[in-house]
C-alpha positions as CSV (number, residue, x, y, z in Angstrom):
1,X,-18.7,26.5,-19.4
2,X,-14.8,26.4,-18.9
3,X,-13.4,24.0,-16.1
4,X,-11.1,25.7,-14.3
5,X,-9.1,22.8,-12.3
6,X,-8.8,19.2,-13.9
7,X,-10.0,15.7,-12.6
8,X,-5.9,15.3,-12.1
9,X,-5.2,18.3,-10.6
10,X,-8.1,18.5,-8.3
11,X,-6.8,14.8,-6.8
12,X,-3.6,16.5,-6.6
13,X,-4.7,19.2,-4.6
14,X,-6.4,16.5,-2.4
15,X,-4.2,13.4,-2.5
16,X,-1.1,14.7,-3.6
17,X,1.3,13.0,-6.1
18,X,-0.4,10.8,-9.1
19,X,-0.9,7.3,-8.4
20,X,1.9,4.8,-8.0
21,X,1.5,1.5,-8.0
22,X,3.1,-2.1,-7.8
23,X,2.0,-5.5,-8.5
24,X,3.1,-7.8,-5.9
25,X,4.0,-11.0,-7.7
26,X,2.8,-14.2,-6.3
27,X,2.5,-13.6,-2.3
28,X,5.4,-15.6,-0.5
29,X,5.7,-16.8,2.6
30,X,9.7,-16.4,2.5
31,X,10.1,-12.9,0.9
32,X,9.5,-9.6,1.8
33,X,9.7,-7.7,-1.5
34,X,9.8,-3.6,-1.6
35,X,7.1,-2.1,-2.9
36,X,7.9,1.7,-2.9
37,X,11.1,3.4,-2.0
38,X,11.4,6.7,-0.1
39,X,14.0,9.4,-0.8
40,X,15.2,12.6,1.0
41,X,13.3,12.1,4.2
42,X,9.4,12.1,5.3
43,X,6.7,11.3,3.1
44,X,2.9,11.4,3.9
45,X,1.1,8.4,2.4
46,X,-2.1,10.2,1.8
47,X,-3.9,7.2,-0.1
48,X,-2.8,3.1,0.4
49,X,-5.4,0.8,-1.5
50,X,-4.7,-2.8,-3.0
51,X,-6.6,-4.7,-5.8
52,X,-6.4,-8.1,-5.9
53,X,-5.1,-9.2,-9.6
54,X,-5.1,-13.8,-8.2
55,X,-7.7,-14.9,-5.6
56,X,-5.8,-15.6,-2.4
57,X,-8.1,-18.9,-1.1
58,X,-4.8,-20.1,1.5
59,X,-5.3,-18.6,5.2
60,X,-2.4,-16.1,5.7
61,X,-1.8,-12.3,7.3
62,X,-0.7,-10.0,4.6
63,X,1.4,-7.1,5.8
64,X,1.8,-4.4,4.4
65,X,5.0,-2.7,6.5
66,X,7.4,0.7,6.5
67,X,10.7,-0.4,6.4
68,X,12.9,2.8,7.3
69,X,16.3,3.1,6.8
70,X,17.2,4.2,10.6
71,X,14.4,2.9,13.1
72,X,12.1,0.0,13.4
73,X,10.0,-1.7,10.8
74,X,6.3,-1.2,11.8
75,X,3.3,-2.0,9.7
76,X,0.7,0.2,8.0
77,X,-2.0,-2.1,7.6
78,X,-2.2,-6.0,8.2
79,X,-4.9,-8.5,7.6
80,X,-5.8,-11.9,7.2
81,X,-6.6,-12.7,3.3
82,X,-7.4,-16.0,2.9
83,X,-9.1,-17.4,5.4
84,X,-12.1,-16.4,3.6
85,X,-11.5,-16.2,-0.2
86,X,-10.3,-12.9,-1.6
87,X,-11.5,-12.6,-5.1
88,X,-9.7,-11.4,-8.0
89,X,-10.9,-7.8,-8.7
90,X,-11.6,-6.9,-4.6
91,X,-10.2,-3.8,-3.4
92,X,-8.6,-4.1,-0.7
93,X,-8.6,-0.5,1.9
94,X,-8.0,-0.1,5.8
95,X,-10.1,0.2,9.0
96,X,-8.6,3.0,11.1
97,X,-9.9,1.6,13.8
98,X,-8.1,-2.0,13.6
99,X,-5.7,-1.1,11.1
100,X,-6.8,-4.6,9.0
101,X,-7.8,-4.7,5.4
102,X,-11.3,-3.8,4.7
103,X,-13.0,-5.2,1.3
104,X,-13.7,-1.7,-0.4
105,X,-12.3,-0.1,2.6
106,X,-11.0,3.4,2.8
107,X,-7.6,3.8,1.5
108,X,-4.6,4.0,4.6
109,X,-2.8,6.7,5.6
110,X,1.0,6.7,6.7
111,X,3.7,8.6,7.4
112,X,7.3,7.3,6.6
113,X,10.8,8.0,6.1
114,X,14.1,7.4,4.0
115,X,13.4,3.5,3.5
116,X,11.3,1.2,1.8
117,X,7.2,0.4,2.2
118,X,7.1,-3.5,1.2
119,X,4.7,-6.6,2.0
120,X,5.3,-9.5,4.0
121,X,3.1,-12.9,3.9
122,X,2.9,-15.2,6.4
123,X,1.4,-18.7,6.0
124,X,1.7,-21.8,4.3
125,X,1.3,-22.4,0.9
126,X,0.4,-19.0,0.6
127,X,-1.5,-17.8,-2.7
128,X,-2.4,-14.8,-4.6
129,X,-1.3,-11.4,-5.9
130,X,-2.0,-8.0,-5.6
131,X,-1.1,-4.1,-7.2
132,X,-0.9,-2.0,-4.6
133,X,-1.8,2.0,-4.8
134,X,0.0,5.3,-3.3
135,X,-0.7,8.7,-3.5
136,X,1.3,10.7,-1.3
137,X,2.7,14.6,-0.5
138,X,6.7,15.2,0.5
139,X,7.0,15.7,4.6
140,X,10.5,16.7,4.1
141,X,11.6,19.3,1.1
142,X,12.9,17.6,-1.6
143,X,11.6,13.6,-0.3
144,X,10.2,11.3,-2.8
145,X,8.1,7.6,-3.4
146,X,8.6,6.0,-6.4
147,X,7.9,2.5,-7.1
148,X,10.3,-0.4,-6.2
């Protein structure tokens, strides 16, 4: 039997773009650091997901955040992390309803513009790292997300 569409282009069809991803580093307290960078206008995030790559064991609220060129800085997801441990090798996903992480949550959706999507820790002492996922579809003609 032939196989018309491929596993690659089937998520295509249904996620959009292939997979980009960023590890975060060591979270930071005092940095913000850019994840993904948008080009040429609107983008749809179609898929957001984290995996944890260092247990985050200090209490602090991770942010994940659109950071648009023109306009205000709003977050996509945001969620306390430490509190309870987050293990290395948890995915991390969203709760539409709260818009907090979820351990093997869904993946978020998001749209944003010309900018950058980044992550902001607040805490002390705080721990951990992360590579964060995106699959997304151009809004706008020509717009892009690349990584950072």
């Amino acid at each position: 039997m032939t196989t018309i569409i491929q596993g690659d282009e089937l998520r295509t069809i249904a996620l959009g773009r292939g997979v980009v991803s960023k590890a975060t580093g060591t979270l930071d307290e005092d940095v913000t650091p850019s994840l993904f960078t948008v080009a040429g206008g609107e983008v749809l995030i179609t898929a957001l997901w984290a995996k944890v790559t260092t247990a985050i064991t200090v209490a602090n609220t991770v942010t994940i955040q659109a950071n648009p060129t023109t306009g205000d800085t709003s977050p996509i997801v945001a969620g306390d992390l430490g509190t309870t441990d987050t293990a290395a090798g948890t995915v991390l996903g969203w709760e539409p309803d709260s818009a907090a992480f979820v351990r093997n949550g869904p993946p978020a959706q998001a749209v944003v513009s010309t900018g950058t999507v980044e992550i902001d820790s607040a805490g002390t002492n705080v721990d951990g790292a992360m590579t964060v996922y995106c699959m997304w579809i151009p809004l706008t003609d020509g717009a892009t997300l690349v990584a950072a």
